[in-house]
C-alpha positions as CSV (number, residue, x, y, z in Angstrom):
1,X,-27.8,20.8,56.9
2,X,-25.8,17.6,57.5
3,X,-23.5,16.0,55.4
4,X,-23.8,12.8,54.6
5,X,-20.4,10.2,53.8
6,X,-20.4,9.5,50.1
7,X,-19.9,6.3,48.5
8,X,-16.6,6.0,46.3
9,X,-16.8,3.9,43.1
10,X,-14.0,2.2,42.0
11,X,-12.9,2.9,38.6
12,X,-14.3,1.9,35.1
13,X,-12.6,1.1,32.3
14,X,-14.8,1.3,28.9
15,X,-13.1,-0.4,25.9
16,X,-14.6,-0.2,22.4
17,X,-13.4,-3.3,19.4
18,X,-14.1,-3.0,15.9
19,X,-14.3,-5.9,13.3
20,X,-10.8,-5.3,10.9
21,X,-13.1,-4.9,8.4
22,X,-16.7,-3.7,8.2
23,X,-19.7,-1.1,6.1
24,X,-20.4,2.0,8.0
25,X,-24.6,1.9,8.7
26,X,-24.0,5.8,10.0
27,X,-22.6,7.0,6.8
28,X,-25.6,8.4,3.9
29,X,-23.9,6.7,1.5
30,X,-22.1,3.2,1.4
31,X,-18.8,3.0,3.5
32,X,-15.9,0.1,3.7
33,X,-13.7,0.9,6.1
34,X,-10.9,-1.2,6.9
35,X,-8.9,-0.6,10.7
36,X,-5.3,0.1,11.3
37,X,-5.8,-3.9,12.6
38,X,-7.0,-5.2,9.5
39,X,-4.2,-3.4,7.7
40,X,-1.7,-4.5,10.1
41,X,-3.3,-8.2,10.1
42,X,-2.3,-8.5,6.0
43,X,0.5,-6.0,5.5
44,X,3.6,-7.1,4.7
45,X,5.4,-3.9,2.8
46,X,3.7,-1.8,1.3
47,X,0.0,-0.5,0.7
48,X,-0.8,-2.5,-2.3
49,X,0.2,-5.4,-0.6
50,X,-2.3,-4.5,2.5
51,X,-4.9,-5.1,0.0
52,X,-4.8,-9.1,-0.5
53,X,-7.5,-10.0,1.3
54,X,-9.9,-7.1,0.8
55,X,-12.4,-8.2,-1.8
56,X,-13.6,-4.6,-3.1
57,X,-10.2,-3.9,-3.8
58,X,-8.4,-5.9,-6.3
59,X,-4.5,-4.9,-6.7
60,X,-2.6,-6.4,-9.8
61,X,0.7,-6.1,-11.9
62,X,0.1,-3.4,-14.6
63,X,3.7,-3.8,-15.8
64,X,6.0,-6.9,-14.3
65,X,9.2,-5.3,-15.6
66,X,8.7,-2.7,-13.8
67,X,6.6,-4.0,-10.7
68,X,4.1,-1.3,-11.4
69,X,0.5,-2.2,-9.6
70,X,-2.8,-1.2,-10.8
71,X,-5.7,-0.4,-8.8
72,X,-9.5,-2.0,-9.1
73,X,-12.3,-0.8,-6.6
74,X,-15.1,-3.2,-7.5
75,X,-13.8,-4.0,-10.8
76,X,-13.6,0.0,-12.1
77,X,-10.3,0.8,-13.3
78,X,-8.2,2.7,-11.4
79,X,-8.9,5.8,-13.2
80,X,-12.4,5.6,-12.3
81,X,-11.1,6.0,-8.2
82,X,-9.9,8.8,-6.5
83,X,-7.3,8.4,-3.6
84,X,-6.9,11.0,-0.4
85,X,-4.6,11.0,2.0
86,X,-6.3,13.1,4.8
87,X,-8.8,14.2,2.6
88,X,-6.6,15.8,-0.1
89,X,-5.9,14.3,-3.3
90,X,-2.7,11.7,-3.1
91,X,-2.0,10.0,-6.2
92,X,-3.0,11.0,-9.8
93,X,-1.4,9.4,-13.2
94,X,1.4,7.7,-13.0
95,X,1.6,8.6,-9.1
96,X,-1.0,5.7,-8.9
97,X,0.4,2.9,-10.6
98,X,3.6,3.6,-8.3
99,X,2.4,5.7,-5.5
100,X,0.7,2.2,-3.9
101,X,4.3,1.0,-3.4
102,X,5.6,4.4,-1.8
103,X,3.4,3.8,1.8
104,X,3.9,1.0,4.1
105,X,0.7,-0.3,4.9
106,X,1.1,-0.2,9.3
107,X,1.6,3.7,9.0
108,X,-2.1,3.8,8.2
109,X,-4.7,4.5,10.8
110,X,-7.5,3.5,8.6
111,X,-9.1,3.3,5.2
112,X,-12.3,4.2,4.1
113,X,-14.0,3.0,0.5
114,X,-16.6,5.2,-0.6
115,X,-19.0,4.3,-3.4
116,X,-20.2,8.0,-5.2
117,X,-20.0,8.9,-8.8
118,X,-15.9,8.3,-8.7
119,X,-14.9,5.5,-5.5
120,X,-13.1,7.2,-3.2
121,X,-10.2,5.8,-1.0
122,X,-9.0,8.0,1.8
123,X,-6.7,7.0,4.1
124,X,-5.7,8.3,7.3
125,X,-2.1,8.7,8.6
């Protein structure tokens, strides 16, 4: 047996880009998921505020005394949509007309809109 003088290969580097915003075609049932990028790209404060350019998800004043915000996903009320933070329930009654004011939109990784029987909004921290 002889040995032979191998041939070194310099390194690779593999980078991956997703659109801001885009509809899962992996998923079995219909997916929006907006990146950290497209939240960072419109955020300004807070969550609700992360929204303005998203059009499934419309964000308006439910009270302007109070600056509460009320939730839309496709024109549903909010009461129709169920929001998870990491898979477990976030904001229920009154938690969601504030609660969309309580996280600044950068601190989250991504968002995913999911069309079942109730619309479903997780977001990842």
């Amino acid at each position: 047996m002889r040995l032979k003088k191998t041939i070194i290969l310099n390194e690779v580097t593999i980078t991956e880009s997703t659109p801001d915003q885009y509809i899962s075609s992996i998923r079995p049932f219909k997916t929006e998921i907006i990146s950290s990028e497209g939240l960072k790209n419109n955020a300004c404060c807070n969550l609700s505020e992360s929204f303005e350019s998203n059009p499934t998800v419309d964000v308006s004043y439910s009270d302007a005394v109070t600056g509460a915000k009320q939730i839309q996903l496709l024109g549903l009320a909010g009461r129709y949509a169920q929001v998870l933070t990491d898979v477990l329930p976030t904001f229920r009654g009154l938690n969601l007309t504030y609660g969309l004011n309580s996280i600044p939109g950068p601190w989250i990784e991504s968002i995913k809109i999911r069309e079942l029987e109730v619309f479903q909004m997780v977001m990842n921290l």
